[in-house]
C-alpha positions in Angstrom: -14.7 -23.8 -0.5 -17.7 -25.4 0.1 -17.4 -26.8 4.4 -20.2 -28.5 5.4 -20.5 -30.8 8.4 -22.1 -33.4 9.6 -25.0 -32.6 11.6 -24.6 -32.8 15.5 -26.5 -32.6 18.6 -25.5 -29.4 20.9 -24.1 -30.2 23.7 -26.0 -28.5 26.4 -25.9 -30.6 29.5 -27.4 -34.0 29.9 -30.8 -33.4 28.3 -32.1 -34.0 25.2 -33.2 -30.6 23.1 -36.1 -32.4 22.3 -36.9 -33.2 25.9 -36.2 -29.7 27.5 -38.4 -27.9 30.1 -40.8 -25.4 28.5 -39.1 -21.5 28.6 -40.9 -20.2 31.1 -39.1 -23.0 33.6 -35.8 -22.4 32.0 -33.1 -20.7 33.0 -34.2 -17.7 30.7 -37.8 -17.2 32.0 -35.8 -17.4 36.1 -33.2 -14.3 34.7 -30.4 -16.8 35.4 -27.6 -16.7 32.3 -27.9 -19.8 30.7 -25.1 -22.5 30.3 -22.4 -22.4 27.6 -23.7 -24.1 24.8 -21.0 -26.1 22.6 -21.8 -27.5 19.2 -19.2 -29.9 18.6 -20.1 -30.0 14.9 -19.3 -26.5 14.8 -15.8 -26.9 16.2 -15.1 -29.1 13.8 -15.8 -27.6 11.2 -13.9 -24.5 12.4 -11.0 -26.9 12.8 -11.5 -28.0 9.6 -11.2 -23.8 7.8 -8.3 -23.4 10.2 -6.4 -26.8 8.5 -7.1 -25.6 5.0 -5.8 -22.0 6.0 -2.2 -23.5 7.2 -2.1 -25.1 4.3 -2.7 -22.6 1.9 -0.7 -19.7 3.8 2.1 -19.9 1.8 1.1 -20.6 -1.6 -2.5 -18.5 -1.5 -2.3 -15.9 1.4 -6.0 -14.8 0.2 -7.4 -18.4 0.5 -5.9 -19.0 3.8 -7.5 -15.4 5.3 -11.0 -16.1 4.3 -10.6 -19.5 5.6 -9.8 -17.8 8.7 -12.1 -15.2 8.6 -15.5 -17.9 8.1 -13.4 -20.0 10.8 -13.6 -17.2 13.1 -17.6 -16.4 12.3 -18.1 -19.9 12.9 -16.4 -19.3 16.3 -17.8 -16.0 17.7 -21.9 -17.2 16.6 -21.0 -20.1 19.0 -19.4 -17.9 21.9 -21.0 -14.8 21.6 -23.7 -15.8 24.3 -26.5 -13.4 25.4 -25.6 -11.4 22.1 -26.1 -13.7 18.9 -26.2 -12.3 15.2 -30.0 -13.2 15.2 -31.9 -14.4 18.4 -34.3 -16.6 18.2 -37.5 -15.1 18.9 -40.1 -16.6 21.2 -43.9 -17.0 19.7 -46.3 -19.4 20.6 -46.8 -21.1 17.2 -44.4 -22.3 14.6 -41.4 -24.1 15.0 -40.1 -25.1 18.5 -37.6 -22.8 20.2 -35.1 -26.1 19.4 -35.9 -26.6 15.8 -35.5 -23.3 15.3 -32.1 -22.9 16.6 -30.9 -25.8 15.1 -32.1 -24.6 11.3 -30.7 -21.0 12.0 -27.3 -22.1 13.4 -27.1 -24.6 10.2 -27.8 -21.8 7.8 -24.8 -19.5 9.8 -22.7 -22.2 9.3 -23.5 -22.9 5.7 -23.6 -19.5 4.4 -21.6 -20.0 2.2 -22.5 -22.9 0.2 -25.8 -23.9 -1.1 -29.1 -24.2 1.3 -31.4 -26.7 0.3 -35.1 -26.7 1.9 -35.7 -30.2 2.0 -32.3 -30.6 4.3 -33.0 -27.9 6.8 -36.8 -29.5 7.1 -34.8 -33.3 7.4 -32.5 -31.5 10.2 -35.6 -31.3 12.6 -37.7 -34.2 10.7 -40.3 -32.6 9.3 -41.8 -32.4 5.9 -40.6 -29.7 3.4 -44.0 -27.9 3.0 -44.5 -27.7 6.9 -41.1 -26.6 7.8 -41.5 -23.6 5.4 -45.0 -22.7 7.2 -43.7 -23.3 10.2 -40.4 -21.2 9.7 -42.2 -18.5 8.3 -44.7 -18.3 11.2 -41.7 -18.8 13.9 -39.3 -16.3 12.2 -41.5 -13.5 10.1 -39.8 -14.6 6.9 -39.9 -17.3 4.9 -36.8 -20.2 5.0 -34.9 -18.5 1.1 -35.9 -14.7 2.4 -34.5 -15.2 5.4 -30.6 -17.1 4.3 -30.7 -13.9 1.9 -30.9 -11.5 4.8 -27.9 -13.7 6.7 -26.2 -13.5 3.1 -26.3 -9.6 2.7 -25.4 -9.4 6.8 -22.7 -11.2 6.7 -21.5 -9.0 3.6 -21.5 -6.2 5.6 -19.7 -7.6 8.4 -16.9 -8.4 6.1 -17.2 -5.4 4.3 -16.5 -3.3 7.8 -13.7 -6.1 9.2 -12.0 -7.3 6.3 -9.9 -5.8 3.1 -11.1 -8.4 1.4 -11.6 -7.9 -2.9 -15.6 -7.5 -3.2 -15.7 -10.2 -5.5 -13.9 -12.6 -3.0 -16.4 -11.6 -0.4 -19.1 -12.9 -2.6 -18.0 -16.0 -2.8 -17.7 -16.6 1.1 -21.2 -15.2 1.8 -22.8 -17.6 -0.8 -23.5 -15.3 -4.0 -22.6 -16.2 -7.5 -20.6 -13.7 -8.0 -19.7 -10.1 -7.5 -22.7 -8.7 -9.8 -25.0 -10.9 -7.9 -23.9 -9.3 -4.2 -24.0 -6.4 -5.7 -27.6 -6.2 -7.0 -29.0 -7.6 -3.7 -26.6 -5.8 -1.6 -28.4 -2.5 -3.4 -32.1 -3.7 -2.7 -31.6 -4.3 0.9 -29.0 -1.9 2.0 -29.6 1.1 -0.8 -26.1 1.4 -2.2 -23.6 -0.6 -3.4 -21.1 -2.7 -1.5 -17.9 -0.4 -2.6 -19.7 2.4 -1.1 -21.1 0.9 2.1 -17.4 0.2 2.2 -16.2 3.7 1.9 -18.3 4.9 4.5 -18.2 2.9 6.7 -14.3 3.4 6.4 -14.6 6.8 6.7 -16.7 6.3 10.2 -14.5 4.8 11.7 -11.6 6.9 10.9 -13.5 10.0 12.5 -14.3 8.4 15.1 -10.2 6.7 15.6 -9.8 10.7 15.3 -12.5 11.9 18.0 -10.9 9.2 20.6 -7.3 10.4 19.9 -8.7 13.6 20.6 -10.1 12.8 23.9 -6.8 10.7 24.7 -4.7 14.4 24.2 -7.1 16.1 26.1 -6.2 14.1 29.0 
């Protein structure tokens, strides 16, 4: 299923993102914890995977899960405040600490569909050819390398959470198909998705063991 929504200003208090005091008078320069931050477009679209998995519960149990599963990604990048998948760093050239943001919390949200250039660049109005320089000079890599990292991440983190089929896993983090996870899956990680699987699997059940261990012990 291909979600998209439409795009949204966060919700962040009264102010503007564009119109924001500079970071070293914010709230993270002072070592206050900053404000909730609430995209409502987000929600939505969480709202949205969580519709589509009542509907299909009963007929496709699969569909309904991975709707549930992205709904829940959605979710805990949004919530997970002071610990996000990938913070935004802070250099002093390149895209602005808002732009940024707004690009990288598109791209988690539309993992797994297709990423075009020239709409992340329309997201913060700029041209295509300077939001690519720009990105790559805010970020380290450039706007394609970096949604493949965030691809093969993702992968992972269903690989470790989820039972789901390879193949189905794919799909949800925006690869053609198994063969294609699987061959980029080897060139960043070093093995192949089954195996990352396996291990990891295998991890945890040692450690499950070690803490049941320490439980009788006490």
């Amino acid at each position: 299923m291909n979600a998209t929504h439409p795009d949204s200003d966060q919700i962040t208090g009264t102010l503007d993102p564009r119109t924001r005091p500079p970071a070293c008078l914010s709230a993270h320069g002072s070592g206050i914890r900053p404000p909730l931050t609430v995209d409502l477009a987000h929600l939505e679209q969480a709202g949205r995977l969580i519709r589509c998995a009542m509907m299909a519960f009963e007929s496709d149990r699969r569909a309904a899960w991975r709707y549930l599963i992205m709904a829940s990604t959605i979710l805990t990048h949004d919530l997970n405040i002071g610990r996000s998948t990938f913070p935004v760093p802070e250099p002093p050239s390149g895209l602005a600490h808002w732009q940024t943001k707004r690009v990288v919390d598109h791209i988690e949200c539309n993992l797994q569909s297709k990423i075009d250039i020239a709409k992340l660049a329309n997201l913060i109005a700029v041209s295509k050819g300077h939001f690519s320089r720009a990105f790559k000079q805010r970020v380290g890599l450039p706007p394609m390398a970096f949604i493949a990292a965030r691809r093969v991440e993702r992968a992972k983190t269903m690989l470790i959470s989820t039972r789901e089929p390879i193949a189905d896993i794919a799909i949800a983090c925006g690869f053609g198909d198994q063969s294609h996870l699987t061959r980029r899956f080897c060139h960043v990680v070093g093995v192949t998705p089954g195996r990352y699987r396996r291990i990891n699997s295998h991890l945890q059940c040692v450690d499950q063991l070690r803490q049941a261990e320490v439980q009788v012990a006490k």
